[in-house]
N, C-alpha and C positions, 0 to 999 in steps of 0.2 A: 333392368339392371340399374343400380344406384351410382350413378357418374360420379366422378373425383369430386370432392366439392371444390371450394372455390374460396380463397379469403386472403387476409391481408396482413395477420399476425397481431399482436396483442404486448397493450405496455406494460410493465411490468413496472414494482412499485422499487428495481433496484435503477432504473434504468437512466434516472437524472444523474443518480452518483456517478452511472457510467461515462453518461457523456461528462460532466465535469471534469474527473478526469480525464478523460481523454483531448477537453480542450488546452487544461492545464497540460498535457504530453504536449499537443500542438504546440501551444506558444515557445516551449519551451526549445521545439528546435531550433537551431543554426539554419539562417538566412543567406542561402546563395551559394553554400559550403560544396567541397568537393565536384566542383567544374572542371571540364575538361575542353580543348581546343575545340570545335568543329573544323572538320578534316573536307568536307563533304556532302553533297546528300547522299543517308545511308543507301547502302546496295542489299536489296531484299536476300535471300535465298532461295534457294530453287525449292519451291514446295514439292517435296516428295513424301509427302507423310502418307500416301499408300504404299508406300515399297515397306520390305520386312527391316527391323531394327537390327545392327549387328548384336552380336556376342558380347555383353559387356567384361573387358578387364577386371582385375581385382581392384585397381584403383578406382574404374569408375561404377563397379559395382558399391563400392561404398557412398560414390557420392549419391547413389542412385535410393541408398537406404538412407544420405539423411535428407533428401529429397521426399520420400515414404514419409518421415519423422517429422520434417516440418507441417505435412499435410496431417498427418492426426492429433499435432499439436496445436496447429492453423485454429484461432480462434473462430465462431460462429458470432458474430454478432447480430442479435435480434434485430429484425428490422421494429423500429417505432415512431408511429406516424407522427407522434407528439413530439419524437425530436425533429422529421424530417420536415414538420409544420415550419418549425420555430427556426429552424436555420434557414430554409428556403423559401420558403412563405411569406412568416409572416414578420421575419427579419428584427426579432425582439430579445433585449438582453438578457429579460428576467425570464427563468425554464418555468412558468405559468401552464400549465394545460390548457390548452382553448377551452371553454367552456361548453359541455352540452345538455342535455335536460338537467334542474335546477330540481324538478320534484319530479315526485312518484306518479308514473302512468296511473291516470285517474279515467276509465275506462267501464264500458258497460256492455247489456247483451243489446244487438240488436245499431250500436256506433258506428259511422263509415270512416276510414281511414285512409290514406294514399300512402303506397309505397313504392319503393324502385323493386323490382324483377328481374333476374340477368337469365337470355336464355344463352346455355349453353353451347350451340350452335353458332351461332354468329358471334357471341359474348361483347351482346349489347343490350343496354341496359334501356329499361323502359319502364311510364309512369301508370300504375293501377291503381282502382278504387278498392275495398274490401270492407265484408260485411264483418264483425264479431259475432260470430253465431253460439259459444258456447265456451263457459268458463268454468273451470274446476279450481281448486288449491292452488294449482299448480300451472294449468294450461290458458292460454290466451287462445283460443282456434277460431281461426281468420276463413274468410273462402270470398274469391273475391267476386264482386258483381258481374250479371250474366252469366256466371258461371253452372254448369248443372252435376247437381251431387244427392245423395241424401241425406239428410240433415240425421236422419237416424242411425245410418252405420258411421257416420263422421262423429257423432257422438258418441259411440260405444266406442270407435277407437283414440276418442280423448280421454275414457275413462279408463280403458285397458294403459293407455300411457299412465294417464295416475298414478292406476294402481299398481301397475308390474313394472314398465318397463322404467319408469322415473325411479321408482326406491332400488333394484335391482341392479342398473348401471352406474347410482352414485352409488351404493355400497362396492361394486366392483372396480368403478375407474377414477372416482373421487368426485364431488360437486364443479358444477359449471360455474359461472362468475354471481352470484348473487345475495343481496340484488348488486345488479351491475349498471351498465351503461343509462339503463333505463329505471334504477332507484326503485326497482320491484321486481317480487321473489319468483314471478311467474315466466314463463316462457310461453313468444309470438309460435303458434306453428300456421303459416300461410300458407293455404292453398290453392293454387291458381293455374291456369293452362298456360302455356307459352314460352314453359322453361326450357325448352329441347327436345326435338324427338327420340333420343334416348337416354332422356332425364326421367328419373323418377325423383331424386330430391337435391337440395342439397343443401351446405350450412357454406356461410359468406361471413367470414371474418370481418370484416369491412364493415357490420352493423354493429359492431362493438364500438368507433371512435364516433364522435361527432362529427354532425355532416359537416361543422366547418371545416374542416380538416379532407375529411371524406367524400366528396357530394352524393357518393352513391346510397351513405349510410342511411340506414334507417332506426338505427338508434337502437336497437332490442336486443337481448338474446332472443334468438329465433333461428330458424331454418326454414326450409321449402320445402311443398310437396306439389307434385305434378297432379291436378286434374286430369291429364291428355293421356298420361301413360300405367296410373294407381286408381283403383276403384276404392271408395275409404270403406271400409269394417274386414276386407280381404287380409287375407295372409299376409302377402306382398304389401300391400300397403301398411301394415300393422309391424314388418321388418322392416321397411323403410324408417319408420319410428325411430326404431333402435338404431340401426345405422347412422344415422343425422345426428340424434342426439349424443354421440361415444363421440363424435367430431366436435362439438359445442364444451361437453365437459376436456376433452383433449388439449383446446385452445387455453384453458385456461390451465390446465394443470402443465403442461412442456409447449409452449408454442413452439421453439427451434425442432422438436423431433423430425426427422425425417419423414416425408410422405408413406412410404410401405408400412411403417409400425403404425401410425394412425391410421390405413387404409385396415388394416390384419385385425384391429381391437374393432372395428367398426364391423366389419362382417363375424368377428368372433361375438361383440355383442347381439348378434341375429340370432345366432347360434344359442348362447347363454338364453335369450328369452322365449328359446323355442319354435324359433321360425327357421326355415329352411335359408340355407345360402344358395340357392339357384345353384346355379352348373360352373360357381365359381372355381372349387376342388376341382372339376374334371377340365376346364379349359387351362388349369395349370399344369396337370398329370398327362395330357394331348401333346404339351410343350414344353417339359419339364426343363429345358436349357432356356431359364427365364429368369432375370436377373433377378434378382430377393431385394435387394437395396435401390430398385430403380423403378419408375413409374413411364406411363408411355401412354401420351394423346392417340396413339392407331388403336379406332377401335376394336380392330381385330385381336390386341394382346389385351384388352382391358382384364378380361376377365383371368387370361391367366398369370398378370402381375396382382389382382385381389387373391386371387387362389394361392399364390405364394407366401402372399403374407400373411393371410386369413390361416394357410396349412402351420408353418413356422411357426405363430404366436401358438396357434393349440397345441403345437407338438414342444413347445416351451414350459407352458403351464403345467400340462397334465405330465411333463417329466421332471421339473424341477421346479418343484415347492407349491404347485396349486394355484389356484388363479388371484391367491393376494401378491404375488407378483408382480402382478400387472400393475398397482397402484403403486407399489414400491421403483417402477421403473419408471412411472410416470412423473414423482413424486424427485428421481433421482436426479440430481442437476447437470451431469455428464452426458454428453452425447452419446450416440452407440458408435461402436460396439461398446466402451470405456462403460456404460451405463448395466449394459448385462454381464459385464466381467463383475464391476463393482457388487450388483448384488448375489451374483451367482456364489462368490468369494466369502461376501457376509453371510448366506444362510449354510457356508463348509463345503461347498462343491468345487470339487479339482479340477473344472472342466471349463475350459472359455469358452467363447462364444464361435470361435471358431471348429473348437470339438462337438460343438449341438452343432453345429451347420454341418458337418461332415456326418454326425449320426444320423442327420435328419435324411440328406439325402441317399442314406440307407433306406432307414425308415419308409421312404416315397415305393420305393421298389418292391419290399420285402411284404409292409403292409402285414404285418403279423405280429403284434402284440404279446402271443404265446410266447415266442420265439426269446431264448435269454433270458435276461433278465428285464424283458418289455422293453427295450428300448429301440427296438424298431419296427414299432407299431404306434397305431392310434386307436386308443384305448376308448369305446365307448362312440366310436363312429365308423360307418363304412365306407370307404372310399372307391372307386370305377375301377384301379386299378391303373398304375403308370405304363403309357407306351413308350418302350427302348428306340429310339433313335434310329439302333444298327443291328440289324440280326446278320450274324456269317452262316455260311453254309460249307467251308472247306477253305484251309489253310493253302500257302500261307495268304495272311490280311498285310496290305497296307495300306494304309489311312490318313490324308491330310486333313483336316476340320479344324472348326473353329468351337469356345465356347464364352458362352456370355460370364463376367464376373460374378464371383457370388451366385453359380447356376452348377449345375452339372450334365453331362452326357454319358447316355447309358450303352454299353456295349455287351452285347447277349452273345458267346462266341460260341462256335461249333463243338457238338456234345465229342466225346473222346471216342472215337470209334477202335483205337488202337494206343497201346502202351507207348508212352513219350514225355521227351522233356520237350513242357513247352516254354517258351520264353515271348515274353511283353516287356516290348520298349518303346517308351514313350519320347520324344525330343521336340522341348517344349520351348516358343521363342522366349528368349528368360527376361525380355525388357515388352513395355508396353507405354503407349502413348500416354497423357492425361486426357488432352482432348486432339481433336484429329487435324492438329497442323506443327506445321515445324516453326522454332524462332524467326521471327521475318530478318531480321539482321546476322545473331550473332547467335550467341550458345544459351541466352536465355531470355524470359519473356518472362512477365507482370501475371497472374491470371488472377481473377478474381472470386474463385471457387464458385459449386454448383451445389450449392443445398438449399432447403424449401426454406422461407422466411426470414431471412438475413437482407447483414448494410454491411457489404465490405466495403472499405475504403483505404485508401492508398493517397498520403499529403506530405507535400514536401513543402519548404519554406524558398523564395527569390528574390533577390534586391537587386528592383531597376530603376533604382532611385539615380543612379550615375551613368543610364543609358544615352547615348552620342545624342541618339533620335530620340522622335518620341514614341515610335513604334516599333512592337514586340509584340513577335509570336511564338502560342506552341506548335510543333510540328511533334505526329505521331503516328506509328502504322498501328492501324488496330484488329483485329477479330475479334467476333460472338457471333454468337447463336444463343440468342434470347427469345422467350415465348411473346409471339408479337403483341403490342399493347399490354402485356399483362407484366413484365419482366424489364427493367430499363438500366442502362447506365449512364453516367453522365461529367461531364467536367466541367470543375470549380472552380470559382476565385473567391478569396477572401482575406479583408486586407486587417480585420480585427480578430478573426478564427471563431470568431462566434456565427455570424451571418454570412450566408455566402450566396455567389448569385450562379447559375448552369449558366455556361456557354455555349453560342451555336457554332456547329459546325457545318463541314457539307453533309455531311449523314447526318445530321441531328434531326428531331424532328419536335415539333410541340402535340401535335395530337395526343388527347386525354380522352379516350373513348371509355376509360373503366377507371377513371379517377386514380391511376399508379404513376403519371408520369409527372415530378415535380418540379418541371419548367421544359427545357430543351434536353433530351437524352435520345441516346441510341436501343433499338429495339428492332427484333426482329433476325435477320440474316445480313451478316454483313456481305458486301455484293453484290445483293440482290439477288440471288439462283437460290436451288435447291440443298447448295452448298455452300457454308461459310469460308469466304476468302478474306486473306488479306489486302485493305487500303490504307490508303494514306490521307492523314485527315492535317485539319491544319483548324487551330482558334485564335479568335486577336484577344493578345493579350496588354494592345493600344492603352486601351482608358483608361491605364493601373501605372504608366510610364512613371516615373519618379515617384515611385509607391513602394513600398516591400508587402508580398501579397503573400499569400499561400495557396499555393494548386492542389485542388484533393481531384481524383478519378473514385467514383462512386458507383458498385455495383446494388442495385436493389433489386428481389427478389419475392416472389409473392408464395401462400404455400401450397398452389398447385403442380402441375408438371414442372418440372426443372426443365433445360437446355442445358447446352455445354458451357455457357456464360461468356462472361466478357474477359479478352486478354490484349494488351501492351509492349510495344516493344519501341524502339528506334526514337527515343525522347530529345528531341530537341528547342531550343531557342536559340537561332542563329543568330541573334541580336546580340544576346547575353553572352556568347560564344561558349554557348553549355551543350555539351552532345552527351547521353546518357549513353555504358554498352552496356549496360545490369550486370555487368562483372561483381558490385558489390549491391549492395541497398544503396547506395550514394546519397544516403542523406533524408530517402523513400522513408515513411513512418506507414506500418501496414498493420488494418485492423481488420482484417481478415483475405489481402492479397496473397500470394505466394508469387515469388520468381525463382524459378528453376529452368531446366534443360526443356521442362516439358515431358520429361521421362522417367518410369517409375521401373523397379523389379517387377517381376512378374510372378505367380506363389503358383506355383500346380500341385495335384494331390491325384494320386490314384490311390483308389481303394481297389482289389478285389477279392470279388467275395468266391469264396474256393469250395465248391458244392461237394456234399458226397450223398448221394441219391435227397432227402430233402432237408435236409442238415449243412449248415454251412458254417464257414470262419474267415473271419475278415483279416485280410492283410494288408495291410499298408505299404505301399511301395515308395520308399525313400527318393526325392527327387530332389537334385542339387540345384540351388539355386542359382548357379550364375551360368553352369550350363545349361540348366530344364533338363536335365536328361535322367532318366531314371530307367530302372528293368528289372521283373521277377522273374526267376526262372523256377518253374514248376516240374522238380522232375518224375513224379508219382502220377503225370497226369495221363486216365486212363484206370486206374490202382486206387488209390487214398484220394484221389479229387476225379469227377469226371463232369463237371459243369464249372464254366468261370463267367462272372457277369462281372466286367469294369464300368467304376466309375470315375471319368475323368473329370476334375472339379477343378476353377483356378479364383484367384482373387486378388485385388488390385484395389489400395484404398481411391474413394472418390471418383475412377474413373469409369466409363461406360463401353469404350474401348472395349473389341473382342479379342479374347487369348488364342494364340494362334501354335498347332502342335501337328505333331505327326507319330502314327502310332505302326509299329509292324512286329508282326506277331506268326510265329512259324512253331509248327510241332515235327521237330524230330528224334 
């Protein structure tokens, strides 16, 4: 099976303007503005974020929607190492690029080479030699020393790359960087033992910058293949191909997309060039309540979070507009869903992105193409066949459950044995967390979103140029749940807004095992347990005393698995007699933070599908959003319908949070 890959994002030629502006925003704010007394040290809340949310009001239903609205508004900004060099680094005025190869890889058959290796497993990095054993147009193919392979199926499948799978996936998902990093038009494919034992390949973002910047880089476009677990001229390893290479061209054409739509084009390019997806399809149709928009380090779900989004892209393409789609959404500068609305719109489909996801998860079930007007089928593949969740065998049902966002569960109910009205009701909790803690203080909290490849950041401006003493601190409660070593956050000073130095805290740490952490940040679980808790952290902010400085809090993120990320609350300098309650922004400038409640609406959908021996029609059961409450009554059931399959589906931007409902269902 082809593991997540693995990288680090990619600079973009808009991304100096960015930061420009955005230092010219810095400077520009007010210094030391909108302060409040310190009363105190904050008094935490009682964490009960397992208990159920109540019902929200009409008023706080609304703030609950523009809470929704800031998060799909919430900018993403690209993580770029080039800026993250030059503010933290290498502390320099002029936005220069570090400099990395100067000329064109000048290379031959039979050369040795050294490069860094991440096995996946441990996700640590180590130094190999490797042979260049064969070069096409187009291919660099590496295999590293002592290694054992055939030098003749390893060459047929450089050539098959060549020829098929190279011209076949830029025409489908648009060219990789080249030349790029390495000032030549070819691409490293390495192959070596030691990447993980359930690594077959993978592509490392991180060999795009230079290694001054990077240490880990290796300077190329390129990817990995496993020696230990691909035999080269094989199937398998000939998919693998394809797969690595859709993630290389991916980085270059939307580095910010979300992990699922890269993982879904990657096994969809298998597909396209002819090679089997493994038991991807079937370990998502075993588990069909799996969230589509989220990725998961248990090996256990790997395969049925690729199978979702491997199913979803295909069942995209092949139902609206063909697979130049795919370059079009690539190509598209919006995030999703905003990306597949925008072109769903331009090629005249009345359909969002949220009506394919509710078709689809027909589709999963129904598995028949004939059926309508084909759209709940997959056209030109055969699928295992989805298992339902819930079979009843005699009324009445009632049902507490959960379902993952952006997922569905399928309920097979008991055939009609008898003339009756039946009725389904569903009561769904109509609010849901972001992530799994409550405000440590007050009514709201800092978060610093969870998406693959971003720099959120959150700066405000202080002058303690007229402090008594000469000492000053920050004081702050913090949570994350950050991917250990791979995922960091961190806090700032800086007294020009250009250069800024990390501060340490007591959770801070400097360990750099994979080149992502850029000085002192936090990583990992806050607390220490299996679970992210709230603590209290404290930095000196001493050696800035009769200074006006600016404090940024910095989330960085890499574009593999996400976490819940990092969140803020209870901001103090009791020095300064500044106590933050995030009542408002107080003065916070956010490029890509959010402070809210922490609480979003909740969105349920039932579909059912109302059978009459093997013919069916779908209905939609209206479900009010501030109660969750919905209900069909069927009263022909028996007559004109005697089969019902619900499907209960819910969705919640950004959050991974389970939707939490209760269903009861009687025939009388």
């Amino acid at each position: 099976m082809v593991n997540i890959r693995y990288g680090c994002g990619r600079h973009s030629k808009y991304t100096s303007l960015f930061v420009l502006l955005c230092l010219l925003l810095l400077s520009s704010c007010s210094i030391g503005s909108s302060q409040s007394a310190v009363t105190g040290t904050p008094t935490p809340t009682v964490d009960d974020s397992s208990t159920p949310l109540p019902s929200p009001t009409p008023e706080s239903l609304q703030n609950l929607q523009q809470t929704e609205d800031l998060l799909l508004m919430a900018p993403h900004p690209l993580r770029d190492p080039y800026s993250l060099a030059q503010r933290l680094k290498l502390h320099i005025q002029t936005p220069t690029p570090p400099i990395g190869p100067t000329t064109k890889l000048n290379v031959h058959v039979g050369q040795e080479d050294t490069f860094w290796i991440l096995n996946k497993d441990t996700h640590r990095y180590s130094h190999i030699v490797a042979k260049l054993m064969y070069v096409t147009p187009h291919v660099y193919l590496y295999a590293a020393d002592g290694s054992s392979f055939n030098l003749g199926a390893l060459q047929a499948s450089a050539n098959l790359f060549e020829s098929k799978i190279y011209p076949s996936e830029r025409a489908t998902f648009g060219s990789e960087w080249s030349p790029g990093i390495d000032k030549d038009a070819h691409v490293t494919i390495l192959n070596a033992p030691g990447l993980g034992n359930s690594t077959s390949g993978y592509f490392n973002a991180q060999d795009e910058y230079p290694a001054s910047i990077i240490p880990y880089s290796n300077q190329r476009e390129m990817f990995y293949m496993s020696l230990d677990n691909l035999v080269p001229g094989s199937s398998d390893y000939n998919s693998t191909l394809a797969h690595e290479f859709q993630y290389l061209i991916h980085w270059h054409q939307h580095p910010v997309d979300p992990g699922w739509i890269n993982d879904g084009m990657s096994v969809l390019a298998q597909y396209l060039n002819g090679y089997p997806v493994g038991w991807f399809d079937q370990g998502f149709l075993q588990t069909p309540d799996t969230q589509l928009t989220d990725r998961s380090d248990d090996a256990n779900m790997s395969a049925a979070h690729y199978g979702a989004s491997y199913l979803f892209m295909y069942y995209f393409v092949t139902h609206y507009g063909g697979y130049g789609m795919l370059k079009e959404l690539l190509q598209d500068p919006l995030p999703p869903p905003d990306n597949f609305n925008h072109v769903l719109a331009k090629h005249g489909y009345s359909d969002s992105f949220i009506d394919v996801l509710h078709k689809w998860y027909i589709a999963n079930y129904v598995e028949d193409a004939s059926v309508g007007k084909g759209e709940y089928g997959y056209p030109a593949i055969t699928l295992p066949g989805l298992t339902p969740q819930h079979t009843f065998n005699s009324y009445p049902i009632s049902e507490s459950d959960t379902v993952h966002q952006y997922a569905a569960e399928y309920y097979v109910l008991p055939p009609a044995t008898r003339r009756g009205t039946l009725t389904i009701s569903l009561t769904g909790a109509p609010m849901v967390r972001i992530v799994n803690n409550n405000p440590y203080q007050a009514a709201n909290e800092w978060w610093g979103n969870r998406y693959d490849n971003v720099d959120s950041t959150l700066t405000r401006g202080f002058d303690l140029t007229h402090l008594r003493s000469k000492r000053a601190t920050l004081q702050f409660a913090t949570w994350f749940d950050l991917p250990r070593d791979r995922d960091y956050a961190f806090v700032e000073v800086s007294v020009d807004g250009a250069n800024w130095l990390t501060l340490k805290g007591r959770h801070t740490t400097t360990s750099n095992p994979n080149g992502a952490n850029w000085g002192s940040g936090y990583t990992g679980i806050s607390g220490g347990g299996s679970v992210p808790e709230w603590i209290q952290e404290s930095v000196d902010l001493s050696p800035y005393s009769g200074k006006k400085i600016q404090v940024r809090f910095e989330q960085v993120t890499d574009d593999a698995v996400p976490s819940q990320g990092f969140a803020i609350d209870a901001l103090r300098i009791p020095e300064l007699h500044f106590q933050d309650t995030l009542a408002n922004d107080n003065g916070w400038v956010s490029n890509g933070f959010v402070r809210s409640t922490n609480v979003l609406p909740e969105h349920f959908d039932v579909q059912a599908l109302l059978y009459q021996g093997s013919q069916f029609t779908v209905n939609d059961v209206p479900v009010d959003l501030a109660s969750g409450q919905g209900t069909l009554t069927i009263p022909s059931y028996g007559s004109s319908v005697n089969r019902v399959v619900l499907i209960v589906s819910a969705y919640a931007v950004e959050t991974t949070q389970l939707a939490q409902y209760q269903l009861a269902i009687n025939l009388k």
